[in-house]
Wavefront OBJ file of the C-alpha trace (Angstrom):
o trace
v 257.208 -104.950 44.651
v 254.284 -107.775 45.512
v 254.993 -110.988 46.466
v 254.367 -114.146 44.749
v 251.279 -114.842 46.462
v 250.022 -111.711 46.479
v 246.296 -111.800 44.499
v 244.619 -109.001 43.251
v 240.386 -107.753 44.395
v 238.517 -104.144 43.768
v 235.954 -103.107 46.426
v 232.725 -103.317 45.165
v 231.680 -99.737 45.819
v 234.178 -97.595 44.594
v 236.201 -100.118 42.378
v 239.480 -99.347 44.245
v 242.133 -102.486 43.785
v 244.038 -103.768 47.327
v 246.890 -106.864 47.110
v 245.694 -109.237 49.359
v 247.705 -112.770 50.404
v 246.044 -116.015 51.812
v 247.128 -115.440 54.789
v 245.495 -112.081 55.584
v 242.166 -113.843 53.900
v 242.092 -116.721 56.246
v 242.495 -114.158 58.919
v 240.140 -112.153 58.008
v 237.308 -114.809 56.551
v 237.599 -113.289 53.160
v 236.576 -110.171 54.029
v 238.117 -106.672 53.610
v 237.235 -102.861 54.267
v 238.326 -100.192 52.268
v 240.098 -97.702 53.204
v 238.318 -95.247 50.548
v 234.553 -95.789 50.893
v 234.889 -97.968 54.254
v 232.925 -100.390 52.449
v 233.379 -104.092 53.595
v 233.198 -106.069 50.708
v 233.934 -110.243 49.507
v 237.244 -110.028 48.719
v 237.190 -113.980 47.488
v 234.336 -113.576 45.492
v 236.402 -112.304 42.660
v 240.222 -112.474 42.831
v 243.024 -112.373 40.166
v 246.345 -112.176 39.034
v 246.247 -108.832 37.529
v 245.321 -104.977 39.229
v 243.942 -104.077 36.138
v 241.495 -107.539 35.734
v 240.525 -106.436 39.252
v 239.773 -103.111 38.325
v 237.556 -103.994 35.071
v 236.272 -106.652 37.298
v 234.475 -104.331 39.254
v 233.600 -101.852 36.558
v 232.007 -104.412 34.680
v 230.172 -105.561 37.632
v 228.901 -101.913 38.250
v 227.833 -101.256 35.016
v 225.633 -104.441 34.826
v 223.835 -103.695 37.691
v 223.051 -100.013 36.435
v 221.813 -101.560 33.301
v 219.790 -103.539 34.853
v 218.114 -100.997 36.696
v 217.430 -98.779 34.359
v 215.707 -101.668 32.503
v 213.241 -102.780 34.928
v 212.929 -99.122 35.989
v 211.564 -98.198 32.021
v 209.250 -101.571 32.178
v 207.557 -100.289 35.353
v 206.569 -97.157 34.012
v 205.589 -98.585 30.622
v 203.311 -100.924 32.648
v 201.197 -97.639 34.140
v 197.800 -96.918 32.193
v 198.131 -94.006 30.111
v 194.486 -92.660 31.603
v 196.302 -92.131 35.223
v 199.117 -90.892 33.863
v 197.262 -88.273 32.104
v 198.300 -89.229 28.660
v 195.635 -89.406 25.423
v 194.847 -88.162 21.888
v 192.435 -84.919 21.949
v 188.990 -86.136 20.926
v 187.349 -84.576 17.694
v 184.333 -82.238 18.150
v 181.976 -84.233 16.955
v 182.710 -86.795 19.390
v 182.334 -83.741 21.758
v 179.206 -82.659 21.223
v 177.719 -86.372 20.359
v 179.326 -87.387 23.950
v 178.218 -84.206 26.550
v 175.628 -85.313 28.915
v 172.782 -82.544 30.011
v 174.765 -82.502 33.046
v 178.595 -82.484 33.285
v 179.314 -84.272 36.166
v 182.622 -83.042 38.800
v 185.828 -84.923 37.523
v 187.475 -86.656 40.278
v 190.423 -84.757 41.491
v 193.456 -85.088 39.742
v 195.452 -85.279 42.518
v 193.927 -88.746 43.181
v 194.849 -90.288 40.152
v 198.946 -88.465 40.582
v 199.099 -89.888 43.993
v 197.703 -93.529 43.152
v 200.194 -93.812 39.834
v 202.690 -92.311 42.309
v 202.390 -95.179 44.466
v 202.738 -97.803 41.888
v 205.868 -96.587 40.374
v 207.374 -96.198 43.629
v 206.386 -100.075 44.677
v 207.531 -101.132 41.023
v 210.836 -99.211 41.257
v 211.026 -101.111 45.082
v 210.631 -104.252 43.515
v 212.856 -103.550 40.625
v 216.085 -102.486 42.715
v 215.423 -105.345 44.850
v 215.417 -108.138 42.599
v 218.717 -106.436 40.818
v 220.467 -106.231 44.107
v 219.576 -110.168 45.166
v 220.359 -111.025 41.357
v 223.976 -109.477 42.108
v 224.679 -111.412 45.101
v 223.278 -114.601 43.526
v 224.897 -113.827 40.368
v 228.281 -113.291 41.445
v 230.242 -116.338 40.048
v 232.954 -117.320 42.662
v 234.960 -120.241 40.105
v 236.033 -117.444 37.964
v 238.791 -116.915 39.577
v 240.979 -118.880 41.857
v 240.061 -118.928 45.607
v 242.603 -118.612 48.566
v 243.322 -122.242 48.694
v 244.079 -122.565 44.819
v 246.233 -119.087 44.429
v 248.561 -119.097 41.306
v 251.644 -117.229 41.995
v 252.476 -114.560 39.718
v 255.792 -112.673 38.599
v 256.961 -109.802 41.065
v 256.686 -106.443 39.279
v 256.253 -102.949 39.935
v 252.556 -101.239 39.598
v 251.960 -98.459 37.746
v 250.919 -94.965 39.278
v 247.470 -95.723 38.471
v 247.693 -99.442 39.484
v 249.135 -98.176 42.926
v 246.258 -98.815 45.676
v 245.805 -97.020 49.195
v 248.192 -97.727 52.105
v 245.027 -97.551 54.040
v 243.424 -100.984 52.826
v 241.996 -102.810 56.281
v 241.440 -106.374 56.537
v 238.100 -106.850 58.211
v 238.762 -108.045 61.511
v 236.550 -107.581 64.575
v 238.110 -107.012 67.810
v 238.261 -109.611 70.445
v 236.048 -109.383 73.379
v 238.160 -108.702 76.490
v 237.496 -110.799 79.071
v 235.950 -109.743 82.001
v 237.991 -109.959 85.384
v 235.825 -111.511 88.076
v 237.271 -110.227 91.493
v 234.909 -111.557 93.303
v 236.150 -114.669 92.284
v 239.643 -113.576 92.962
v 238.834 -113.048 96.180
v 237.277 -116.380 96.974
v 239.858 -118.297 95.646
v 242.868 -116.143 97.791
v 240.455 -116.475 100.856
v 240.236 -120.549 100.678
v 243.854 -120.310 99.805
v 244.180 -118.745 103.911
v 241.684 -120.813 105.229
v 243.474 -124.245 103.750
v 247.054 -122.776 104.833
v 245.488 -121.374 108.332
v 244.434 -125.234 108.566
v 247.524 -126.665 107.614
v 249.435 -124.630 109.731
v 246.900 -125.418 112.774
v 247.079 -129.294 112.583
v 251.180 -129.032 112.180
v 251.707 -126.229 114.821
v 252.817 -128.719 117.212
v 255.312 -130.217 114.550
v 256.534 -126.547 113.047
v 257.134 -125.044 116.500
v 260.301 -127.597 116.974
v 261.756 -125.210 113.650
v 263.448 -122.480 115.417
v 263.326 -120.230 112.567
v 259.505 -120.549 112.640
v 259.339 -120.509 116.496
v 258.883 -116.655 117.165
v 255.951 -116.843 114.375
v 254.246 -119.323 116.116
v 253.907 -118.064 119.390
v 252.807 -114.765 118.308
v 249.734 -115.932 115.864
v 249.031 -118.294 119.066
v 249.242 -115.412 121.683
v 246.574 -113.822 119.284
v 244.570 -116.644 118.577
v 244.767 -118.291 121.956
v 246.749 -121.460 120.724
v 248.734 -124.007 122.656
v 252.481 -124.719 121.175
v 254.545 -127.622 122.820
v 257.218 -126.658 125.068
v 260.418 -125.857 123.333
v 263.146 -128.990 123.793
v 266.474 -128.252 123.244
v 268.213 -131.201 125.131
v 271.803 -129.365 124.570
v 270.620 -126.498 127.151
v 270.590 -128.914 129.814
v 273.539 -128.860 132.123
v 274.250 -132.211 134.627
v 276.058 -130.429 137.729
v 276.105 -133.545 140.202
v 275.819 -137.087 139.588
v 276.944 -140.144 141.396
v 275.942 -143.704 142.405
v 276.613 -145.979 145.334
v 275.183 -148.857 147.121
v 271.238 -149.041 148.246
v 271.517 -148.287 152.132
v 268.362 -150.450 152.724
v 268.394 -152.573 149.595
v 270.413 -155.603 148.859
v 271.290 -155.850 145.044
v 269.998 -151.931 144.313
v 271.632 -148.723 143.454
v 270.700 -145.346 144.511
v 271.018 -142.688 141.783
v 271.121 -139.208 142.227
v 271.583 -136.505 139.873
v 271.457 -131.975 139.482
v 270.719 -130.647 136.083
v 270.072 -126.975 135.348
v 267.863 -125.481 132.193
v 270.515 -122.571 131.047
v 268.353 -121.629 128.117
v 266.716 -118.451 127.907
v 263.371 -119.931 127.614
v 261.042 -122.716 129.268
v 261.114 -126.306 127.476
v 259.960 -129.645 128.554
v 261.463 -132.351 130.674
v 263.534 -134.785 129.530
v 263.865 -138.234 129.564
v 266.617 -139.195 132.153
v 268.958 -142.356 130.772
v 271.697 -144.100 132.653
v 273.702 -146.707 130.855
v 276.227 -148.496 132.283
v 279.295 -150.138 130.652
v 281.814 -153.078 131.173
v 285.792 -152.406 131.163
v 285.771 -152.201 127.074
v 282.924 -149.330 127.023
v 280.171 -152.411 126.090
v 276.637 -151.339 127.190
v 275.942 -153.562 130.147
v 272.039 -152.373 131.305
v 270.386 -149.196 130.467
v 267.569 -147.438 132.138
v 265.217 -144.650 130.911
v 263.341 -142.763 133.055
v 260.246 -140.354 131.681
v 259.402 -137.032 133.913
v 256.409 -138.476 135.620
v 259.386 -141.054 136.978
v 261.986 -139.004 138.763
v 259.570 -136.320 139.473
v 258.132 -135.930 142.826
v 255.214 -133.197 143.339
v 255.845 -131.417 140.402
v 253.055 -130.866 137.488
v 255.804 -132.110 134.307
v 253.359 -130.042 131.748
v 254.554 -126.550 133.059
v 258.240 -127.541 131.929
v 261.785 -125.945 133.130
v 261.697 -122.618 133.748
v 265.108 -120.639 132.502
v 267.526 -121.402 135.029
v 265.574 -123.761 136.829
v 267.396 -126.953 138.300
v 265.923 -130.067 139.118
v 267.481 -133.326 141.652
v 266.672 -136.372 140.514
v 267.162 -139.480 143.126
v 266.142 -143.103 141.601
v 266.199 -146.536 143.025
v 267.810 -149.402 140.509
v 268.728 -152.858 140.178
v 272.262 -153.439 140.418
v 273.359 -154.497 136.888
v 276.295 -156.831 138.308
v 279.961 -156.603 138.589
v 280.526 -156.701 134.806
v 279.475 -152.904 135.227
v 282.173 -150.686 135.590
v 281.117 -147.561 134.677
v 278.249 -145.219 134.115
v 276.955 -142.656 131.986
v 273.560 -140.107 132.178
v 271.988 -138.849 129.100
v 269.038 -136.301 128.099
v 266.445 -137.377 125.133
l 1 2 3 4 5 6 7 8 9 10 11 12 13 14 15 16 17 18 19 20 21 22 23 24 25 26 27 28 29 30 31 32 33 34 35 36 37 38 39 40 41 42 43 44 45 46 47 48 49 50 51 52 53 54 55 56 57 58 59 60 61 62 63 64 65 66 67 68 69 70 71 72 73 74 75 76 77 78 79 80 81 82 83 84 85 86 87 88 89 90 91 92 93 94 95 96 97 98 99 100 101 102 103 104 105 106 107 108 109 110 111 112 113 114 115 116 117 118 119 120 121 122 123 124 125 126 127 128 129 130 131 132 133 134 135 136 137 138 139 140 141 142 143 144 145 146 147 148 149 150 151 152 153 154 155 156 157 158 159 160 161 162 163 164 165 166 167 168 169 170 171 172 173 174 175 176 177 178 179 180 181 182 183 184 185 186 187 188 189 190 191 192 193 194 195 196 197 198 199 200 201 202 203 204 205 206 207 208 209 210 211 212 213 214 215 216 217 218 219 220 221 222 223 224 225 226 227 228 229 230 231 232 233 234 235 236 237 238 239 240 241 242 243 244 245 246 247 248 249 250 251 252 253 254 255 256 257 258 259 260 261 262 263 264 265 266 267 268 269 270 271 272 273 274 275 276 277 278 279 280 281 282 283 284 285 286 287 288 289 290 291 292 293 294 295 296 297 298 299 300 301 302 303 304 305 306 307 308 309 310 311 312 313 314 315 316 317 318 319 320 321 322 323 324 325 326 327 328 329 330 331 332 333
């Protein structure tokens, strides 16, 4: 059973009929090959309704053209002089004898005059098959039948066994160039891909290494690479183990602070910066005082950190924040 759509066109060459749609048309610019003669032939230069109008179609077309050789093919030969083709009435004897010369010259060779007529016919029959075969391309009338935009749908039936065309009808369709992978190309866009992550990672080391997770990663590339990371700072590894305050022994109005703190962590990290705050009776900061390394450090370099373990004393001279202080409190930052 075909379609509605389905429109009707015999190849050219061996008048075989395919069912074609729009669709596969548009595809395939109008073109198809068959899959008897694996001819490729117009398929919207003649299309219609019927198998049978396609088939006569094409007969009609075939026969034409064989006419129309034969034609031109008859002229040619009619238009070679009957004296090279060897072709005359026997003269009488009278006009024999009347006509000898004293000498009888040499004819010319016969195979002269064959060869020259030869040629002719041969251009003629050239020129004949050529003008037939540019009349039937010029010829072919496209408007009498309906095109692929203007299809007229037709009834759904069954063919007949001699109306049945080959399974192996092929729209025309030339394969897609593949295109070509360019790994060079490849390459150079993975290795800027490193180079602008390698940077990245370069300018931000200092901020990445505070990410423990990335930490281990960080030192190793820089180990290889001969990097600097910041000291690790984890303020929560720092243990105080003495503190206290009292009076200035040489100072009116000044306290003297002292304070032990131990690194318990199982790696270096930096110093901190030492805070005391003291507060009045309802836990109200009175005065706070921060102190960086270079402050409560005496003779040590700060850059080379805490080692693991380490502990540090801290002594520091302040101003005495008055009697509304009643307590005290250290921090780390």
């Amino acid at each position: 059973m075909w379609s509605v759509n389905t429109m009707f066109s015999a190849c050219s060459a061996c008048k075989t009929v395919y069912p074609v749609s729009a669709a596969q048309l548009r595809a395939a610019s109008g073109r198809v090959r068959c899959g008897n003669c694996d001819e490729i032939f117009e398929a919207t230069h003649a299309l219609f309704d019927n198998p049978q109008q396609a088939r006569e179609h094409a007969e009609q077309q075939l026969t034409d053209v064989t006419r129309e050789i034969d034609d031109l093919v008859g002229r040619a030969l009619d238009e070679v002089p009957a004296t090279e083709a060897g072709v005359g009435g026997e003269p009488d004897a009278e006009t024999l004898s009347s006509d000898v010369p004293a000498e009888i010259p040499e004819p010319p060779p016969e195979t002269e005059i064959y060869a020259q007529s030869l040629s002719d016919v041969t251009d003629l029959l050239d020129i004949a098959i050529s003008a037939v075969n540019e009349r039937s391309r010029v010829d072919v009338d496209t408007y009498a039948a309906p095109v692929a935009a203007e299809f007229v749908s037709c009834v759904s039936r069954e063919l007949t066994p001699d109306e049945q065309t080959p399974s192996e009808a092929i729209l025309f369709d030339p394969a897609p160039v593949e295109a070509r992978t360019s790994w060079g190309a490849i390459a150079a866009a993975l290795l800027l891909t490193l180079l602008l992550n390698g940077q990245y990672i370069w300018s931000e080391r200092y901020n990445m290494s505070a990410i423990p997770a990335l930490r281990p990663y960080l030192e190793t590339a820089c180990a290889t690479l001969g990097c600097d990371l910041p000291l690790r700072h984890e303020v929560e590894k720092l243990e105080v183990q003495e503190r206290e305050i009292r009076n200035h022994p040489h100072v009116n109005d000044a306290l003297l602070v002292s304070a032990t703190f131990k690194n318990t962590a199982d790696f270096s990290q930096r110093y901190p910066i030492f805070e005391v705050a003291f507060s009045d009776v309802s836990g109200t900061p009175v005065a706070v005082r921060r102190f960086m390394p270079e402050d409560y450090l005496d003779g040590v370099d700060p850059s080379r950190g805490m080692e693991p373990g380490q502990q540090t004393r801290v002594m520091l001279e302040i101003v005495d924040p008055g009697i509304r202080a009643m307590s005290f409190q250290f921090d780390f930052l």
